[in-house]
PAMARDREN-614727 format. One line per 4 residues: number of its first residue (from 1); their letters; for each residue x, y, z of N, C-alpha, C, CB. Coordinates in steps of 0.02 Angstrom, whole numbers. Each point is the difference from the previous one (the first is absolute). Glycine has a CB too. Layout:
<kolnus>
NUM) a) X/Y/Z/X/Y/Z/X/Y/Z/X/Y/Z  ...
</kolnus>
This chain:
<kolnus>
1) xxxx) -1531/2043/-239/54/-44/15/15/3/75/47/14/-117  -31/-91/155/-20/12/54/97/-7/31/-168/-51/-6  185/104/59/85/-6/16/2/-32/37/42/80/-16  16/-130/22/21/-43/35/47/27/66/-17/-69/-112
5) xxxx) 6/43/162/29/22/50/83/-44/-5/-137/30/74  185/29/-39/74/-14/-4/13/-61/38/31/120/-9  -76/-145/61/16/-56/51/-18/-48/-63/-32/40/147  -51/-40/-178/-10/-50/-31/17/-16/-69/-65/10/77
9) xxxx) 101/31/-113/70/-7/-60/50/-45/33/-3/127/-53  23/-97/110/75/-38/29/-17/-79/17/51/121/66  -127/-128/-40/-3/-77/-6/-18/-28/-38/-6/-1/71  -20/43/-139/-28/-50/-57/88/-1/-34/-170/43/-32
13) xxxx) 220/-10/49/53/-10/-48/54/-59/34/-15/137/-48  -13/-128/111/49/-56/65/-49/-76/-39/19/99/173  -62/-104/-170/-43/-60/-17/7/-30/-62/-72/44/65  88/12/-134/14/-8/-72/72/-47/19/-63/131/-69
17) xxxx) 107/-100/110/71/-21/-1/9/-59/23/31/98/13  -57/-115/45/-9/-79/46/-5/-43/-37/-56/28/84  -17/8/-143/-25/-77/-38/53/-5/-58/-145/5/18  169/38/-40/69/-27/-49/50/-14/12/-26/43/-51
21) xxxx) 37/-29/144/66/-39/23/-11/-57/8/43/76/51  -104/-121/-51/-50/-45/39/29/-43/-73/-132/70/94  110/-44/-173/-4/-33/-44/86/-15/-37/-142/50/-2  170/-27/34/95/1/-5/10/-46/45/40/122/-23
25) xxxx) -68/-131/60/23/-34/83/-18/-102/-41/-75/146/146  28/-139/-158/-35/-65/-41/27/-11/-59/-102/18/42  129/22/-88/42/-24/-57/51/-50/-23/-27/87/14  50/-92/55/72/-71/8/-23/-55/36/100/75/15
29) xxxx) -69/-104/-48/-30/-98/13/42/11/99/32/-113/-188  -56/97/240/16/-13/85/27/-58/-10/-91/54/70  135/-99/-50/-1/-67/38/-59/2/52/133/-16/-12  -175/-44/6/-34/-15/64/28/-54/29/-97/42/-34
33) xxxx) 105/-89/0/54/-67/34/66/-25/-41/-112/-52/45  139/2/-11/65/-25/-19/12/-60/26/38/100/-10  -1/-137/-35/41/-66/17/45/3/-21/-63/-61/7  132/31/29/4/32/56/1/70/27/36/-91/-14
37) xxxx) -52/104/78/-40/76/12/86/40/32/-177/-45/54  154/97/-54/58/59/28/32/-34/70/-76/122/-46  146/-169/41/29/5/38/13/-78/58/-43/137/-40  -34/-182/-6/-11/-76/2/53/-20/-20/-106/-11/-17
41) xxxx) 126/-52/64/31/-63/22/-14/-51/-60/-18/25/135  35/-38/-182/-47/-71/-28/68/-65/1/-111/82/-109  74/-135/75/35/-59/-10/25/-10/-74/-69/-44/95  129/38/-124/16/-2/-49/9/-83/-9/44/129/1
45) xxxx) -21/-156/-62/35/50/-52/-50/27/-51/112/-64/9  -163/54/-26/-58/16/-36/-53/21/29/34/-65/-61  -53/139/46/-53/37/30/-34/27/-55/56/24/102  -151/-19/-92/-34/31/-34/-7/90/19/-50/-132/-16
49) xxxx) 46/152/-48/-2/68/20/-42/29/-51/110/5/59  -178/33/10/-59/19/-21/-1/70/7/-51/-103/25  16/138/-54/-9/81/16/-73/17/-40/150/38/3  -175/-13/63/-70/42/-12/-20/67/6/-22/-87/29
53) xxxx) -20/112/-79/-9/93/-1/-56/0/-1/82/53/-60  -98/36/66/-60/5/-3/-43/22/-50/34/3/90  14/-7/-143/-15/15/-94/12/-51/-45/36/109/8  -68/-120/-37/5/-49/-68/89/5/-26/-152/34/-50
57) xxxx) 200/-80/40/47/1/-11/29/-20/-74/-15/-5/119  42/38/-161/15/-42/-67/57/-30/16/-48/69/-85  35/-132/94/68/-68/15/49/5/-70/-92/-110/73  94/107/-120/45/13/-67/50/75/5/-112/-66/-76
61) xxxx) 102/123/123/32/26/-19/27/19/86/-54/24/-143  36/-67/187/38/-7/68/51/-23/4/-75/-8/39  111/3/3/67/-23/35/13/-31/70/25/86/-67  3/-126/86/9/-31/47/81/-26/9/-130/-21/-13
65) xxxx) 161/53/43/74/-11/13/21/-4/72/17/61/-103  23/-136/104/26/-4/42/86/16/23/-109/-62/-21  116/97/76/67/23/26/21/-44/50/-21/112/-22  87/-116/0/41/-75/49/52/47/50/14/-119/-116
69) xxxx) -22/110/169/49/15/47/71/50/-11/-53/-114/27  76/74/-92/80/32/-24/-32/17/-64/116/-76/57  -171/115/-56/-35/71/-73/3/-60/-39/58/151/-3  -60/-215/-10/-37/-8/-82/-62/-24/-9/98/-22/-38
73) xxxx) -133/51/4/-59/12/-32/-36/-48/-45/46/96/13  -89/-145/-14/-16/-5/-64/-87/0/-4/126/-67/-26  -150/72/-15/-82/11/-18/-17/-84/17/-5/116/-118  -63/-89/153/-25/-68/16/-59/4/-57/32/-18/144
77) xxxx) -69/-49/-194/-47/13/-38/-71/-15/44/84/-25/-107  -114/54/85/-65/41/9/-28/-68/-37/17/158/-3  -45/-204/40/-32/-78/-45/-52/3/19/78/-84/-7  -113/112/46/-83/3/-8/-20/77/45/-26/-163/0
81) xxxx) -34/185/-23/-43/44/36/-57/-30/2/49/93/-26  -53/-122/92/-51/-27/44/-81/61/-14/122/-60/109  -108/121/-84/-42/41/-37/15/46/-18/-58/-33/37  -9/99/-72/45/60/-5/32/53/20/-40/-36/-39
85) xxxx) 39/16/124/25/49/45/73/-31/1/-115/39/74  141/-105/-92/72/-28/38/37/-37/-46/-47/-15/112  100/-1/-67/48/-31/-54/38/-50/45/16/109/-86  10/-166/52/22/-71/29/69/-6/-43/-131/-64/27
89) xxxx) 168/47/14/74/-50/-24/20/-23/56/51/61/-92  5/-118/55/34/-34/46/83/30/6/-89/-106/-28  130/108/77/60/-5/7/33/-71/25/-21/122/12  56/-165/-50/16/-51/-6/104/-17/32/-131/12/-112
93) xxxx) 135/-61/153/75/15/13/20/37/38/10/-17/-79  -40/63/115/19/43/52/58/-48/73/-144/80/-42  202/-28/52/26/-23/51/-17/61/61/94/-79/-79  -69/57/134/-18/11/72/19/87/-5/34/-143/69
97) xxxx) -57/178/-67/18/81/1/-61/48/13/91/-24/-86  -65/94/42/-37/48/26/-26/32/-60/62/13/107  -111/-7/-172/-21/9/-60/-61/67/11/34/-143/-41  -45/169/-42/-25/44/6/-51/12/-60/96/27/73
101) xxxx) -165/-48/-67/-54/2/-37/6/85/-51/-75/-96/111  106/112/-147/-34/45/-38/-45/5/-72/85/25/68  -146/-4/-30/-41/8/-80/-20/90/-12/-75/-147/15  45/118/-55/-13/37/-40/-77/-17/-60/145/20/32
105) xxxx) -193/29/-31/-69/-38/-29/-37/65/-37/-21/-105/109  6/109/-154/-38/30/-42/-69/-14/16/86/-3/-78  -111/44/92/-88/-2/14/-11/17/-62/-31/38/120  -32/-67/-148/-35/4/-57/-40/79/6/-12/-148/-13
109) xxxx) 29/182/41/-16/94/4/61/17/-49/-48/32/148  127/-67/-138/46/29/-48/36/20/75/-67/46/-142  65/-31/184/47/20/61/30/-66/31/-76/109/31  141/-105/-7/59/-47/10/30/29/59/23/-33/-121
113) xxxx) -40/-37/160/35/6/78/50/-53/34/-108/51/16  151/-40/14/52/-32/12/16/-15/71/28/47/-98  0/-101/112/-8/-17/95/56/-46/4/-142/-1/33  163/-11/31/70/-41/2/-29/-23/60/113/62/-59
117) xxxx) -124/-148/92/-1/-31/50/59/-33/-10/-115/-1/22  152/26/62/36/-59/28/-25/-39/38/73/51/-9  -10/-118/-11/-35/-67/40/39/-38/-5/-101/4/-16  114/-69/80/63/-51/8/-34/-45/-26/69/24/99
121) xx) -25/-82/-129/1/-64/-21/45/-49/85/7/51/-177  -19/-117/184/35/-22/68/-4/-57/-31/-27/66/110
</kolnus>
């Protein structure tokens, strides 16, 4: 049986660890894009609102809620997924202010991630 040297244990155990922080790190659906994006100007009173990841998303058990200026809330519906990384709705009626995209998306892994873009209506 052949012994392993103490330097080369400590990097086969540093290397074991990386690649399972590596595979935790990949488990949650990212935003890669947005409509409207973190902090965009748009034109109301009706805006589309898109969001893209970098994991397959189950649209049925996502969320998409919009926040109005003076906290009220209501769910925007989720009417198409363009594909299976994203998700599409409309917000309809919007007046001139300051609103707040929060979702929320279930990746088809079973892990659930959550993000809040602000953004003005004019």
């Amino acid at each position: 049986m052949t012994r392993t040297h103490p330097q080369r244990r400590t990097l086969l155990i540093c290397a074991l660890f990386l690649m399972c922080a590596v595979g935790v790190a990949h488990a949650h659906a990212v935003l890669l894009s947005a409509n409207p994006t973190s902090g965009q100007i748009v034109t109301g009173p009706n805006i589309e609102v898109s969001l893209r990841f970098n994991s397959r998303i189950d649209a049925q058990r996502s969320r998409i809620i919009l926040v109005a200026e003076d906290g009220s809330a209501h769910g925007l519906a989720i009417d198409r997924q363009p594909s299976p990384d994203s998700l599409a709705a409309e917000a309809d009626g919007l007046s001139a202010g300051a609103y707040v995209l929060r979702w929320q998306v279930l990746a088809t892994d079973g892990h659930i991630t959550r993000g809040e873009l602000p953004f003005r209506v004019r």
